[in-house]
Structure formats: C-alpha cells, structure tokens
N, C-alpha and C positions, 0 to 999 in steps of 0.2 A: 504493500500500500504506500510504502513511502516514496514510489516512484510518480505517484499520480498528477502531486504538483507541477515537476518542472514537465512534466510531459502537457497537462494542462493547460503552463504556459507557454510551452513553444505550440501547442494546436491553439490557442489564441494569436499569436502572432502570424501562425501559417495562414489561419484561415479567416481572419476578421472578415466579416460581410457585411455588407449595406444594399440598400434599394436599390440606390444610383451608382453603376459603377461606369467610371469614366475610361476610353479607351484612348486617349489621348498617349501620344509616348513622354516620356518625360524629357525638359530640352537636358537632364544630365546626363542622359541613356549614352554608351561609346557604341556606336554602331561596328558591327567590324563579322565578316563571314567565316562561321562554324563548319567545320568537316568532321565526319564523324568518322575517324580513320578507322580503316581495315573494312569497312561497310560498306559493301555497294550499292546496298540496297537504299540507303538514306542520301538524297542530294546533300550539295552546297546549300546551308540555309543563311539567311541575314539576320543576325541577332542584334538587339538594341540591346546591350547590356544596360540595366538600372543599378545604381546605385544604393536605392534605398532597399529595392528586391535581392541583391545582393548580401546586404548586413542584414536582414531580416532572415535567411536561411545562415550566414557564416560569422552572423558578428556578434548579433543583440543576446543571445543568449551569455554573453560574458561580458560587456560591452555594451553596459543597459540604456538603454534610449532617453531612460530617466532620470535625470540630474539629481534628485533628492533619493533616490535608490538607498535602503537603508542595509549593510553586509554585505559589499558587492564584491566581487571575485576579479575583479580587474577594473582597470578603470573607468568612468563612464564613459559616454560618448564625448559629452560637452567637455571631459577631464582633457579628453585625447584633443579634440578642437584647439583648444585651447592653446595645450602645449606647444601643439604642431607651430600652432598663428601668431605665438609670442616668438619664435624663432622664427619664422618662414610668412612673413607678410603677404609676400608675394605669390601667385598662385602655382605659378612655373614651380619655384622652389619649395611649396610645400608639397606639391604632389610630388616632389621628385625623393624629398625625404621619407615621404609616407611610404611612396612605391618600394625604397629600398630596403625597408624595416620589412614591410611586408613580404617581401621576398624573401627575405633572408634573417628571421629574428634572433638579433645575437646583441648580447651587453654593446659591443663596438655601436651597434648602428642606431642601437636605442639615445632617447633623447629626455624620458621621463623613468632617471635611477631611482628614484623613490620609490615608482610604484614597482622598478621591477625589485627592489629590496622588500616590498610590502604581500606583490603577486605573484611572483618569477614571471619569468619571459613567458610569453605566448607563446602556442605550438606553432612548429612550420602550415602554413594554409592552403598554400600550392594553390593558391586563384587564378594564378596567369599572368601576366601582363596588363591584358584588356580588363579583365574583369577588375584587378586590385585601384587599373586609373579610373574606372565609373566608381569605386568607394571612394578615393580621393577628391574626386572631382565634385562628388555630393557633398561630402561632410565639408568643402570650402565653401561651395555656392550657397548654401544651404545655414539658416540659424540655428544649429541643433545644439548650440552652445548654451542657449537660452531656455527657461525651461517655458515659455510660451509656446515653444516648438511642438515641444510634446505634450503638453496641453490643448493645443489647437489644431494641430498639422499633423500628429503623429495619424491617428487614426484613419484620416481622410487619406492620406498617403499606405493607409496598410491597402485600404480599398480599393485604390487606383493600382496598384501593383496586381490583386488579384486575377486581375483579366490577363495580365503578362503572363505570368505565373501557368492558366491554362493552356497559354499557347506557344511553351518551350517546346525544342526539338527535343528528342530523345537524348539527347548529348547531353544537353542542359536542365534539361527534368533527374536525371539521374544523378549530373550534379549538383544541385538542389537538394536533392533527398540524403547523399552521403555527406555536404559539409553540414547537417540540418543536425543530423545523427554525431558526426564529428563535434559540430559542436557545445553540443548536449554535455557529450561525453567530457571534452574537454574542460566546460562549467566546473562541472562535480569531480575532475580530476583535481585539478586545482584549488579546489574547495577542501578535498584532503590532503594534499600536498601540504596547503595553505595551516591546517589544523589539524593535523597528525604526520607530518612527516612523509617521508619516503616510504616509510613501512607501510603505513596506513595508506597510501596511494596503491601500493602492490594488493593490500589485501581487498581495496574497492575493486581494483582493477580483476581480480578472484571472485570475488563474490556477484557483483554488481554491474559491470561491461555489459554481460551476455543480456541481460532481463533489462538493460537501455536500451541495445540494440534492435533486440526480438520486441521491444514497447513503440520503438521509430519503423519499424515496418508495418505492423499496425497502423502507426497513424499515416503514413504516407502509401498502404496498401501496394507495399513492394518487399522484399528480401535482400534483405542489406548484411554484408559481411564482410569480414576484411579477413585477408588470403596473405600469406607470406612465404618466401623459399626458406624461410628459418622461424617457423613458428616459435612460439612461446608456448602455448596449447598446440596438441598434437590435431586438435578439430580445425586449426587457421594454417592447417598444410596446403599450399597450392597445388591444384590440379594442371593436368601439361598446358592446357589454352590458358591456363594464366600464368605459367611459368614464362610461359610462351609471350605475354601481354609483358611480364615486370624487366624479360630481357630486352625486348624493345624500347619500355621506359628509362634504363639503365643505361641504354646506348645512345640517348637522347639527353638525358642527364650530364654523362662521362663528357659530354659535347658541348657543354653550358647552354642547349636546346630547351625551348620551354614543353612540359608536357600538358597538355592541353586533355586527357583522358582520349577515349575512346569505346566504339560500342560493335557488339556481334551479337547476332539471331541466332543463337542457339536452340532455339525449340520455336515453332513455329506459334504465330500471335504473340510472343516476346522478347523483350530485346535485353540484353545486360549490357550496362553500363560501366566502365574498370575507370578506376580513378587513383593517380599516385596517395604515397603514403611516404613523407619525405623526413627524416631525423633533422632535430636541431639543438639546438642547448641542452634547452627543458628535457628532450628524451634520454638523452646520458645518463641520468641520473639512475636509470634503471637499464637503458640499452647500449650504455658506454662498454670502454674496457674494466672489465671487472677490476681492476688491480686498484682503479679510479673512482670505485663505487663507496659512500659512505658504507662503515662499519655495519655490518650485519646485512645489509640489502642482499646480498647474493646470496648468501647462505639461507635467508628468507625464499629467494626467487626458486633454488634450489629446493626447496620445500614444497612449495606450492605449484612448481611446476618439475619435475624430476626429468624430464626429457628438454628443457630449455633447451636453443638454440641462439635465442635472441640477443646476443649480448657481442658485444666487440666492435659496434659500429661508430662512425665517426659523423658531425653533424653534416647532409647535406648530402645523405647517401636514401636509396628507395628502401626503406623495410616494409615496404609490401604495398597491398594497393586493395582499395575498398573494389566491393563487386554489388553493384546494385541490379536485380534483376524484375524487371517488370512489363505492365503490359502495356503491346506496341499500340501506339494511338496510330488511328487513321488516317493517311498522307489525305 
C-alpha cells in the first residue's frame, strides 16, 4: 500500500484532464525528425519536442513544479531556474550550461554544490540532445521561478500537453513510459540514499524496484523492464535481441554518438521500445569498482544478490537498457 501515493501522483501529472483541450503546439516545442532505428516498418516522423511534456514524464517527479514543496528530494524547479539565471542571464548561455549538466551529471559541471551536498547528483537521463534543449529552452522562457506559475499555469499547461502526449510515435511513447518509471524510481532512490544511506538504497532497491516497476506498467498499460549483459538479478539477464540492441548502443557510445533509443515488432500488434541505461556518479556508489565502495556495500550487494555481476563500471558506460513493450497504435 505504501506505493499508492507516489504512483497516484505521477497518474495525476500523466493524466490531468479538462473539457477544453487545446491542440495548439507550444512556441517552446524543438521541432526536429525521429527514426525509429532498426524498424522499417515505422516512417520518418516530425516531432515537436515540448518542454513542459518532457519534465512532466522525466523531471517533476524529483524536481517538483512546486516552489513551497515541503521534503523535496532534489531541488525544485524554481531552485534550479534560479540558479541557472543568476549565473547564465543570457539565454545562449544558460541552455548551454543546462545542456551540459544534463548530459553529463558530475560535481565538475554542476553549478548548485549545496544541493548536491544536501541531494547527491542526479542520475544520468540520457534525453538527447533535442529533447534536454526543449527542457532548457522552457524553464528560460517560461516563469516557473514564480510560484504564480504553478498556481495558475501549471494545470492549464498539464492539459494542453495531453493531446501531445496521444499523439507520440512509438519511439517517443515508449520513451515517455521508461523515463516516467525511471523517474519514479529514481525519486525514492534518493529518498533512501538521502535517509538511510547506501545500505538502505540497496535494500529499497531488493525489496521495492520490482513492485514500482510492475505498478508503472499498470499505469501506462505497457511492460517495462530493464535488461543488462551483467545483471544484478539473474531475472535482468539480456536476451540475444537485446544483447544485440546494448552492443549497438555501446558502439554509438564508445563514438561520443548520441543514443536516441530504438524500436522492433517482435510479436505482431506490438512494438518494444529499448532505451539506454547510462552510469554516472551517483551509480558508483553501488556499480563502481568494488575496492571504491563504502565499507560494507559489497558485502551487502553480495548478500542480497549472490550471483552479482554488476559492479566495476566506470561513469558514462551503458549498464543496460530499459525494454518497454506495448501496443502498436494505428499508423
């Protein structure tokens, strides 16, 4: 039962409805053309990347839209604005900060040590390119510093996104659904990291992963799992077509290429969706070199997982890749 809230709260953010929903695009949408590689069956589509549809499936759940947010797990929206605009006035230059942190979250690039002394760093997000400049490009244009925003704008803005949201390619629906679940996950990682340590992150991450995972398929009425060539659990063993999927993201990786996901019909009327799963700081702390691990973590991991594989990686390497599987919508 204790998972009912925050599942509650992201199906209130997924799914806010109103009478009037407006189909307008938004002018901070990045326009920019999706391929859904390895599929032939799926054209070239044009996607308006949003901004706000964006941090509503990858951000808000850590990253509360709410300024007066009371216990928050990371900084707010308006904290982050803020920062960014007291250094980076200018718009060039903040999105160009923003993009880099985003891309790559490490102490170096970060610009608010407070909070990562207070939250840890954020996990890797792996958005893209495209998609991280429609988050930058919103939270500049945009008052979300203020809490009139979200007083008066948030809602109206959850609404107007709805009708986007119907009308993603399978590429971008499936991305949708695994940073949705990502970053559920990550909320409540952090939330024990935050208030019990390293130990107490391994033993959520035991008990509690699987029943967030298997509760976000439910709500987005798809099958969401993450697949590695070096499980941690012997159930997150990749099968060959995905082995198949993480060497190709790895070759794209190894290349400083950005991975944009990808999708294949594996059973007819469905499509799956494969999405990187990228190390950064924050993962070390469990998937580093053991030698590097606080006192008792491995010997913990060791316990709770007797067949571990997962450990030795460095930040900014693939340890695996989400597999979203669901049903193909009608070209």
């Amino acid at each position: 039962m204790k998972l009912i809230a925050p599942i509650v709260s992201l199906l209130f953010l997924l799914n806010a409805c109103g009478e009037n929903q407006e189909d307008n695009k938004s002018e901070n949408a990045s326009e920019n053309v999706t391929v859904a590689e390895g599929s032939e069956s799926q054209p070239a589509v044009v996607v308006n990347y949003d901004g706000f549809q964006l941090m509503q499936s990858a951000c808000f759940s850590c990253h509360s839209p709410n300024p007066s947010v009371e216990n928050p797990v990371a900084p707010t929206l308006a904290e982050v604005k803020l920062a960014y605009l007291d250094q980076y006035p200018e718009k060039k230059a903040f999105q160009d900060a923003f993009l880099a942190f985003l891309e790559n979250p490490t102490k170096e690039r970060a610009i608010m040590d407070d909070a990562i002394d207070q939250f840890g760093l954020m996990p890797q997000m792996s958005l893209g390119k495209d998609k991280s400049q429609a988050i930058a490009s919103y939270i500049y244009e945009n008052q979300v510093q203020n809490s009139d925003w979200f007083n008066n704008d948030f809602k109206s803005e959850q609404r107007r996104v709805k009708l986007l949201s119907d009308n993603l390619s399978d590429l971008d629906r499936g991305f949708e659904y695994a940073m949705g679940t990502k970053s559920l996950l990550g909320k409540n990682l952090k939330g024990q990291l935050k208030s019990e340590g390293t130990i107490g992150a391994l033993n959520f991450c035991n008990l509690k992963a699987y029943h967030f995972t298997d509760s976000m398929s439910q709500v987005f009425d798809a099958t969401i799992k993450r697949v590695s060539d070096k499980p941690r659990n012997p159930v997150n063993e990749a099968n060959e077509l995905e082995l198949e999927i993480m060497e190709q993201f790895k070759e794209k990786l190894a290349k400083g290429e950005e991975i944009n996901g990808t999708t294949r019909e594996v059973l007819k009327g469905y499509v799956n969706g494969y999405y990187p799963i990228v190390t950064n700081d924050m993962c070390m702390k469990c998937h580093g070199s053991v030698d590097k691990m606080e006192e008792g973590v491995h010997e913990k991991i060791t316990t709770l997982y007797p067949t571990d594989q997962a450990t030795g990686y460095l930040p900014n390497q693939l340890r695996g890749i989400w597999v979203v599987k669901m049903k193909k919508r009608a070209q």
